[in-house]
C-alpha positions as CSV (number, residue, x, y, z in Angstrom):
1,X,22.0,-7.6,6.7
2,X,22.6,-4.1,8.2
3,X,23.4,-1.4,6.3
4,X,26.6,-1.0,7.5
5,X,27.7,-3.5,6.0
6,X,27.6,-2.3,2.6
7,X,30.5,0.1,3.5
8,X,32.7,-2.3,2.5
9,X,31.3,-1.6,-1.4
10,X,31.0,1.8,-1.0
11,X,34.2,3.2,0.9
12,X,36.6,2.0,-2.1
13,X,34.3,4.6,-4.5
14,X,33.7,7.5,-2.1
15,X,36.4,8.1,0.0
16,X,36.6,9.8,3.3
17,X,32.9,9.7,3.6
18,X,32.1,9.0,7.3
19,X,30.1,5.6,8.5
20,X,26.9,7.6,9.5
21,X,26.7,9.1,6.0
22,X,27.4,6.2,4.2
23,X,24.5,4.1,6.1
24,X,21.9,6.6,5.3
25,X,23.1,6.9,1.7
26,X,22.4,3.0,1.8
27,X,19.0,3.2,3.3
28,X,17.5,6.0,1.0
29,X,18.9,3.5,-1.8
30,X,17.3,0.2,-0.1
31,X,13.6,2.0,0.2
32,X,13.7,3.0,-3.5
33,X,15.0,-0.1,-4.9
34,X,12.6,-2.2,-2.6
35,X,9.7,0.4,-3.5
36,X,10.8,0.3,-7.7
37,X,11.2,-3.6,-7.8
38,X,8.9,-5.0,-5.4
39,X,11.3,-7.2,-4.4
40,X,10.9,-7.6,-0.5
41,X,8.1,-10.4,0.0
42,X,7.6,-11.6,3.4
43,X,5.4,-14.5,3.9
44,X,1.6,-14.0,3.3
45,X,-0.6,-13.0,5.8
46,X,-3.8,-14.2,6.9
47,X,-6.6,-11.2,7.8
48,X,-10.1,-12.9,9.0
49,X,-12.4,-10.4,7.4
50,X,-15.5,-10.4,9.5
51,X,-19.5,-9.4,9.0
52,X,-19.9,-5.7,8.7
53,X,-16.7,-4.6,8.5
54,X,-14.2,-3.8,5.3
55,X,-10.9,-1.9,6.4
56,X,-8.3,-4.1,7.3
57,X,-4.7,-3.6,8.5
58,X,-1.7,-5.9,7.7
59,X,1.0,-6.3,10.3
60,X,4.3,-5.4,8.5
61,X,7.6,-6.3,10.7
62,X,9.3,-3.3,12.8
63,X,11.5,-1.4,10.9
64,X,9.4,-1.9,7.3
65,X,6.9,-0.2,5.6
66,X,4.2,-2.0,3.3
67,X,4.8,-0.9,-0.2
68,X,1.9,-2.0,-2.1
69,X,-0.6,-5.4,-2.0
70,X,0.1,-7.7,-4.7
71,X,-3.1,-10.0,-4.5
72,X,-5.3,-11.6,-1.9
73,X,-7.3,-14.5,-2.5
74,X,-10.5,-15.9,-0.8
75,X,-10.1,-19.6,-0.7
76,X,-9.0,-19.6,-4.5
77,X,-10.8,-16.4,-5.4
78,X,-8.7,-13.9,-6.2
79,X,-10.0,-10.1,-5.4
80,X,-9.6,-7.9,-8.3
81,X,-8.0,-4.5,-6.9
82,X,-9.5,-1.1,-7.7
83,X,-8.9,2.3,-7.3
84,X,-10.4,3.4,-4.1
85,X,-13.0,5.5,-5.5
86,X,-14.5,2.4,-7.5
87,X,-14.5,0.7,-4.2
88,X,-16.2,3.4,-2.8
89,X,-19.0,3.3,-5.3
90,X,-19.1,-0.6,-5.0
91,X,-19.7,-0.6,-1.4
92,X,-22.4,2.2,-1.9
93,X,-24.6,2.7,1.0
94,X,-23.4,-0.2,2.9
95,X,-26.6,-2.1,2.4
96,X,-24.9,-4.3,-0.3
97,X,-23.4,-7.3,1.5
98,X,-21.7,-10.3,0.1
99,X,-18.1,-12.2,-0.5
100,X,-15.8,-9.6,-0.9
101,X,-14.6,-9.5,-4.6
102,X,-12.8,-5.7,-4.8
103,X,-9.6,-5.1,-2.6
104,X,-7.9,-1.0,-3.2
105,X,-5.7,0.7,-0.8
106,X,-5.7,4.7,0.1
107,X,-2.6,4.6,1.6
108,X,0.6,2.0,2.7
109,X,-1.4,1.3,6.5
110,X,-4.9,-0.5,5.1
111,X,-7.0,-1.7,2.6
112,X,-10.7,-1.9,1.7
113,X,-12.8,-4.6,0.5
114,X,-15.9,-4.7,-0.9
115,X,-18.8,-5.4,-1.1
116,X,-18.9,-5.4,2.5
117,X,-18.9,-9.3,4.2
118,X,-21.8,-10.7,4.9
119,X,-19.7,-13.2,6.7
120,X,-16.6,-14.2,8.3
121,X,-14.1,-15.0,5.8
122,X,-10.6,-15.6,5.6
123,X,-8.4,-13.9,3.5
124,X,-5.2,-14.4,2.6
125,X,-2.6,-11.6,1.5
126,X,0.2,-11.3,-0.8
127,X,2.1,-8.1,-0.6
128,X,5.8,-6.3,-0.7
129,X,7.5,-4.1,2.0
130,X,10.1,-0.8,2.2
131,X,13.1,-0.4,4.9
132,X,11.2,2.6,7.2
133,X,12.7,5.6,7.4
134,X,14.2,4.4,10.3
135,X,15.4,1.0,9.8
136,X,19.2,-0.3,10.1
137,X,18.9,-3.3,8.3
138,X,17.7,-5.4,5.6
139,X,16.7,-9.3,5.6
140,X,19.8,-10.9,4.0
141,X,17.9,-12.6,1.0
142,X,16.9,-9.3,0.2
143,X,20.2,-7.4,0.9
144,X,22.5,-10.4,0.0
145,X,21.3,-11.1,-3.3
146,X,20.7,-7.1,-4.3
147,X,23.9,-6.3,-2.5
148,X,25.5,-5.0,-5.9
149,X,22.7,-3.0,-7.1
150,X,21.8,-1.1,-3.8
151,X,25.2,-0.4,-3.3
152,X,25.5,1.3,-6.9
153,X,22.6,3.5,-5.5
154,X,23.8,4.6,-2.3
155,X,27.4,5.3,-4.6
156,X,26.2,7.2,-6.9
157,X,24.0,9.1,-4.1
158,X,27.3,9.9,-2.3
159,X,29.2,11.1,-5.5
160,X,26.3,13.6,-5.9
161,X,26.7,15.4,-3.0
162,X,28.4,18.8,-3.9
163,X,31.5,20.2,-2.2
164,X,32.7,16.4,-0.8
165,X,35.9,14.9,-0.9
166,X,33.6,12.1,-2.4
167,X,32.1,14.3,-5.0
168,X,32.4,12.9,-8.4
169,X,29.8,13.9,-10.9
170,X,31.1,11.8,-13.9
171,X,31.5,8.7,-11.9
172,X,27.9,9.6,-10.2
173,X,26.2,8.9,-13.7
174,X,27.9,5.9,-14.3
175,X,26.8,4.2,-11.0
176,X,22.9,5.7,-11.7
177,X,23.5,3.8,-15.3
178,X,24.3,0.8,-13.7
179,X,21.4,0.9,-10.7
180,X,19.2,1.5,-13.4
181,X,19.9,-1.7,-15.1
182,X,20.1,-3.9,-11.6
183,X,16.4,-2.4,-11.0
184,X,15.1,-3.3,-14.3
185,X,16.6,-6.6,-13.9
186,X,15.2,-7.0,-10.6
187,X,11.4,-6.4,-12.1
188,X,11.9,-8.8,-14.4
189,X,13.0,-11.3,-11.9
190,X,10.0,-10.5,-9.0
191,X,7.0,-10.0,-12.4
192,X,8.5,-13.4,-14.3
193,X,10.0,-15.4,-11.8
194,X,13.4,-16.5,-10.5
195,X,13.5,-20.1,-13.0
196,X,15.8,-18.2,-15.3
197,X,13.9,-19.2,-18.5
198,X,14.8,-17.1,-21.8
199,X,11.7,-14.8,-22.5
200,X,10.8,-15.3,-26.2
201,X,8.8,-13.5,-28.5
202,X,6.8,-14.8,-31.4
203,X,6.3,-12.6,-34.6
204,X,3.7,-12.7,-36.1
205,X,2.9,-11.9,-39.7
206,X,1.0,-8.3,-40.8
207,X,-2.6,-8.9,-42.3
């Protein structure tokens, strides 16, 4: 779904605001929904970790970004992830060698594992991505389904801008409102599922 194609939202609420605007408006509001929710999960991808060696890099699609690992799993292990200075002190002085149990990441290009392998082993990786900074488009089951709430972003983004013909500060806070409400939807949806079960709470008595 390109970007462009949201203009069809967004004209009604900010007009006279030219095409080129518009898109870029949508695009700032498709990397920070996709970087709030998480809601961008392309298949996983298989990394063969090899002997010696523990920084791996993942190969996100053109025109995306890798926003943060969710889990990988050796066999059915699942690596517990770290900060990258624990990793640091659990690889040590490199002598330790083993089944990688640790996964951390020091920035959105590789990640780490440790201890170090002692063997080849395949891992397999479970992450979200981000539109770049460059990208025209979106996949549609991202776009299509969030086409409501990314729209509300890049509206009340537009409104904001001072001195527009577009420029409406009262409707601006009113679109963040209801962005705000699609993202926290949206987390919901990507940390419990899409089955559409009521979440319940039990109380419990005070002792």
């Amino acid at each position: 779904m390109k970007f462009l194609d949201f203009a069809q939202i967004v004209r009604p609420e900010c007009h006279g605001a030219p095409d080129f605007i518009i898109e870029r408006a949508v695009r700032d509001s498709a990397i920070e929904f996709c970087k709030r929710t998480g809601v961008y999960i392309p298949e996983p991808e298989e990394i063969l970790a090899v002997a010696g060696v523990n920084e791996y890099d993942l190969s996100v699609p053109s025109g995306t970004e890798l926003n943060y690992i969710t889990d990988i799993f050796a066999d059915s292990f699942k690596l517990k992830p770290v900060s990258y200075n624990t990793l640091l002190e659990r690889v040590g002085d490199g002598s330790n060698r083993g089944s990688p149990a640790y996964y951390a990441q020091r920035d959105n290009a590789q990640f780490f594992v440790a201890p170090i392998p002692d063997a080849t082993k395949k891992l397999r990786v479970l992450y979200s991505l981000k539109p770049s900074s460059t990208a025209t488009s979106i996949p549609d089951t991202v776009g299509k389904e969030n086409r409501e709430a990314i729209a509300q972003g890049a509206i009340y983004r537009l409104q904001m801008m001072p001195g527009q013909a577009f420029t409406d500060m009262g409707s601006a806070s009113n679109n963040k409102t209801l962005y705000e409400r699609q993202v926290g939807r949206t987390i919901r949806q990507v940390k419990y599922g899409f089955s559409g079960g009521s979440l319940t709470v039990r109380s419990r008595a005070f002792i």
